[in-house]
C-alpha positions in Angstrom: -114.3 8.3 -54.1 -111.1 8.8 -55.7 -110.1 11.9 -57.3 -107.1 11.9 -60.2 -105.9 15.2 -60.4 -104.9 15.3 -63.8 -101.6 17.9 -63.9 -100.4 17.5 -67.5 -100.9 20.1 -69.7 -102.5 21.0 -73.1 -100.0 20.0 -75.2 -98.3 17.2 -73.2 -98.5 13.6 -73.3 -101.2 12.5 -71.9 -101.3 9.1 -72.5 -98.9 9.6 -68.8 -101.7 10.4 -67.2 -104.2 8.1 -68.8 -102.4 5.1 -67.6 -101.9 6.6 -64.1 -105.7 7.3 -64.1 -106.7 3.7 -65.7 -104.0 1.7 -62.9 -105.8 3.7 -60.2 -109.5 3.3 -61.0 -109.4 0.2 -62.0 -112.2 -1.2 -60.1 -112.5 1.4 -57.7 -115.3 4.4 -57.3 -113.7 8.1 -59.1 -112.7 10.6 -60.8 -110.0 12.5 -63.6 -110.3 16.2 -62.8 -108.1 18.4 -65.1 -106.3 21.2 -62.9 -104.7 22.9 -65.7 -108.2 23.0 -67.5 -111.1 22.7 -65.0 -108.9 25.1 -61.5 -109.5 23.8 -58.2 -111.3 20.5 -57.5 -114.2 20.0 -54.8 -113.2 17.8 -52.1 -116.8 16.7 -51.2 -117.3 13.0 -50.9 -113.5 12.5 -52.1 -111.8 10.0 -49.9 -108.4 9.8 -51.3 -106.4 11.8 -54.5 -103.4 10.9 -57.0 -101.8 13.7 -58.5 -100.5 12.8 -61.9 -96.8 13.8 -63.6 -96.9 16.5 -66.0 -94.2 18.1 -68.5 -94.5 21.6 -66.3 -92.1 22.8 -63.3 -93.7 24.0 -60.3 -90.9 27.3 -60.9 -93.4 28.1 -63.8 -96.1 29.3 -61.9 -96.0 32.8 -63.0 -96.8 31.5 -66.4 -99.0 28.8 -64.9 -101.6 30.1 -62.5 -103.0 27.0 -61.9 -99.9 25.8 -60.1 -101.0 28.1 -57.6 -103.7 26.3 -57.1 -102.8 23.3 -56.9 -100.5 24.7 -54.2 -103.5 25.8 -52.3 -105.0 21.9 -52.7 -101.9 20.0 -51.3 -102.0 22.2 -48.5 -105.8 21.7 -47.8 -105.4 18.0 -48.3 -102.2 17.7 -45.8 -104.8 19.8 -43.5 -107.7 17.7 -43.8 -105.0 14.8 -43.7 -106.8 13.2 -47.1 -104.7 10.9 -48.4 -102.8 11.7 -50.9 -100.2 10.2 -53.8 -98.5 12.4 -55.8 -96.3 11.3 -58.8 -93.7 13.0 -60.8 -94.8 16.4 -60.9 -97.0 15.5 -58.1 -93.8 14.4 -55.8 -92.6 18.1 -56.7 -95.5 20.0 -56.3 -96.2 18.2 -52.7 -93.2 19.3 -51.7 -93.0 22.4 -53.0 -96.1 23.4 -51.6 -95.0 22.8 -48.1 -92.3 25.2 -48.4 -89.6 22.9 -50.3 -87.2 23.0 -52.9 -87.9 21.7 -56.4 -84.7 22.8 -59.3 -84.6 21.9 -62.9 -81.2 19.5 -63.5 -80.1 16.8 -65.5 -82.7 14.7 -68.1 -82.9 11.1 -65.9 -83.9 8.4 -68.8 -83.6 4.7 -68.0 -84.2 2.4 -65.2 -82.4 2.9 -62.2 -81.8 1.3 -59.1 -83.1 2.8 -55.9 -82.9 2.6 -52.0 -86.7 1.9 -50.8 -87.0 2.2 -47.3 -89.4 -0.1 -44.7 -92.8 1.7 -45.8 -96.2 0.3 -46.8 -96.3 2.2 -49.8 -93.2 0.2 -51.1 -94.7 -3.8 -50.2 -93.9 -5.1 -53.5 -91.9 -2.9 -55.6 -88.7 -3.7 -56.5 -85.7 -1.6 -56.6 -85.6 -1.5 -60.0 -87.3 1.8 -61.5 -87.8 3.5 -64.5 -87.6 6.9 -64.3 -88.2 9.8 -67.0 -88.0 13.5 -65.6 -85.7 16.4 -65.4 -86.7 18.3 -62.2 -85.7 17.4 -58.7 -87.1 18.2 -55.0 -83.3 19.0 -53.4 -85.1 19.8 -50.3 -88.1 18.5 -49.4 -91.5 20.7 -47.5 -92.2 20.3 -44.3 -92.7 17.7 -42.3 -92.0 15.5 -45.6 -89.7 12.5 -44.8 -87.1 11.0 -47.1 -88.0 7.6 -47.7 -86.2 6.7 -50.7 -83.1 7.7 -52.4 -80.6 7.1 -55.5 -77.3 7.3 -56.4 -78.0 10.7 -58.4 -81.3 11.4 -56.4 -81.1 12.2 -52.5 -84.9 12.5 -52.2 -86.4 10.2 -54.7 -89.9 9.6 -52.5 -91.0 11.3 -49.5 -93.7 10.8 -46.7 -95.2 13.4 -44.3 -94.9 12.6 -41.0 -98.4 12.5 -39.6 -100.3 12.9 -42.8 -100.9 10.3 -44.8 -99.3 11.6 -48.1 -96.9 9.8 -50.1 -94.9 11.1 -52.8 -93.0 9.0 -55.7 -90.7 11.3 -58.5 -91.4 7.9 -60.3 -94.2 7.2 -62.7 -96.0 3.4 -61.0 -98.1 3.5 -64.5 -94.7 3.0 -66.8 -94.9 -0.4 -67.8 -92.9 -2.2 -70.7 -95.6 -1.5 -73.1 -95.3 2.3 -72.9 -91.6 2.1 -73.5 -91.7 2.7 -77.2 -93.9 5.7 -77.3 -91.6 6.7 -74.2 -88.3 6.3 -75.9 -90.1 8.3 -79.0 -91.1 11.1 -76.9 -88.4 11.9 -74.1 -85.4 9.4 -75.7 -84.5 6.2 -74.0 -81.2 4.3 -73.5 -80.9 1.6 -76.1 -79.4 -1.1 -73.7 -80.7 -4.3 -72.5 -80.7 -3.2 -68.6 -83.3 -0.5 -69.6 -85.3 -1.8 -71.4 -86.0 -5.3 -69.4 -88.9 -4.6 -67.3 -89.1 -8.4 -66.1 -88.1 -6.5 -62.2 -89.9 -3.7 -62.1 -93.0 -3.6 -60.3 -93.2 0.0 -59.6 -97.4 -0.6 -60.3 -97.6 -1.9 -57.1 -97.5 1.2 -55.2 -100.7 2.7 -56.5 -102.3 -0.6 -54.9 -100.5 -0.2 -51.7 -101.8 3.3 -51.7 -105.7 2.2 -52.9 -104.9 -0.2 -49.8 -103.2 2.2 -47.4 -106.3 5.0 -48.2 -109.1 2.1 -47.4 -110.2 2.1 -50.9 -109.8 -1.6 -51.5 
């Protein structure tokens, strides 16, 4: 079974993490579990997890106790060696969990083209990726390896090093038909190279990861 942890909060956007949840179920045996709303998921039967993006920072656990938790759940899925995807938020909390850095920094709006390295998790995707967040992973946890990079982003995706987590600051669900509600929401650059997503194939790596976690 495959478990979405759903990271967003209350008042966020959640039609984020409805497409993330819709391009990873589709077809496939699971479950959306809220951890902002429902605490810390059971892992029984649960074969693989994505953890969805989210308009909190990790820094914000004092006022968010259930980033705490779902500190305490990367940790026990790196130890079980479940695999794992984490997205946006999720690429930060991943890390940040294992004892990385995360830091609030510039708005990133448009889409930007990125260094992929040799990994499964990449078989498809194109360098050209749309990206919408503010926070960054400046260092990442440990045991978490590099595995792609920008020109304004050293450590755009990582991978741990015997587990099999994977972790994107990209959103794979952002597709040309949530650009509008996008651009209304967080702003978006009004030129052409943004807004042709005829390249971008960033979708692909949830299927490489279904694929990767035996799901398919």
């Amino acid at each position: 079974m495959l478990l979405v942890c759903d990271t967003m909060v209350s008042d966020g956007p959640s039609y984020f993490t409805d497409a993330l949840a819709d391009l990873a179920l589709d077809g496939r045996d699971g479950v959306v579990h809220s951890l902002p709303g429902d605490g810390l998921p059971t892992l029984s039967d649960v074969d693989a997890v994505v953890v969805t993006g989210s308009t909190a920072g990790v820094y914000e656990a004092d006022e968010r106790p259930w980033i705490a938790d779902g500190r305490r759940l990367v940790r026990e899925l790196v130890a079980r060696e479940i695999p794992t995807l984490g997205v946006c938020f999720g690429h930060q909390l991943v890390n940040d969990a294992l004892g990385g850095t995360v830091e609030a920094g510039d708005q990133k709006r448009g889409i930007v083209d990125v260094e992929l390295d040799d990994d499964p998790v990449f078989e498809g995707v194109s360098g050209r990726i749309p990206m919408v967040h503010g926070d960054y992973v400046v260092s990442p946890g440990d045991r978490m390896e590099t595995i792609a990079s920008a020109g304004y982003y050293d450590h755009l995706a990582t991978r741990h090093e015997s587990a099999p987590v994977w972790t994107v600051q990209y959103h794979p669900e952002f597709t040309g038909t949530l650009l509008d509600r996008i651009a209304d929401d967080f702003g978006w650059p009004d030129d052409e190279d943004h807004r042709d997503f005829a390249e971008v194939t960033a979708a692909k790596t949830v299927e490489n990861f279904a694929s990767l976690a035996g799901l398919d």
